[in-house]
C-alpha positions in Angstrom: 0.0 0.0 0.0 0.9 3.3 -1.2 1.7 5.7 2.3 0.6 8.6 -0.4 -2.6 7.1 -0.9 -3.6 6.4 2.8 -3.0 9.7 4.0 -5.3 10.9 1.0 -8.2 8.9 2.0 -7.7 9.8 5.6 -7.7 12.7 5.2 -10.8 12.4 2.9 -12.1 10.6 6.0 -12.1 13.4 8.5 -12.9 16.2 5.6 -16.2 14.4 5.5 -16.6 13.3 8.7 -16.3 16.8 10.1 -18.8 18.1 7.6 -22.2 15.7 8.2 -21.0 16.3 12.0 -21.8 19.8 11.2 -24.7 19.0 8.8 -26.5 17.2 11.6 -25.7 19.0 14.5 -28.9 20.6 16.0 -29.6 24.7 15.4 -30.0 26.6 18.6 -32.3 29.5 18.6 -31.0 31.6 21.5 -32.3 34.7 22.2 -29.7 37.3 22.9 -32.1 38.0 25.9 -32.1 35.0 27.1 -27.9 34.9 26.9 -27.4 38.1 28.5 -29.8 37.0 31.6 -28.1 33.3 31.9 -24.3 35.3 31.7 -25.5 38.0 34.5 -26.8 35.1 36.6 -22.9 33.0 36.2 -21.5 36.1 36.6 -23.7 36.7 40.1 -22.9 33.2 41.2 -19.2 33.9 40.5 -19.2 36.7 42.4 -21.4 35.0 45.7 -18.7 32.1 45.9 -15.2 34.3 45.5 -16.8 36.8 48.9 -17.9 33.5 50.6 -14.8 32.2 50.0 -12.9 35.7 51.1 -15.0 35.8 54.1 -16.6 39.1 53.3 
């Protein structure tokens, strides 16, 4: 076997592989309302466990 040829279809492999991976994956319809409210309430969260942790 050809090393040439092997590397070709591998790489052929993953070229197509990665594509239907993206084909299929599922669309998310996010509101950028809904992002900026989940991000405020990590960043809140973030915030409660550093002052517990600092004693404050």
């Amino acid at each position: 076997m050809n090393k040439k040829n092997f590397y070709i279809g591998m790489g052929m492999g993953v070229l197509v592989g990665g594509i239907s991976a993206m084909a299929m994956r599922p669309k998310k319809n996010r509101s950028a309302r809904s992002v900026v409210g989940r991000t405020l309430r990590t960043m809140g969260d973030v915030a409660d466990s550093v002052s517990d942790i600092m004693g404050l």
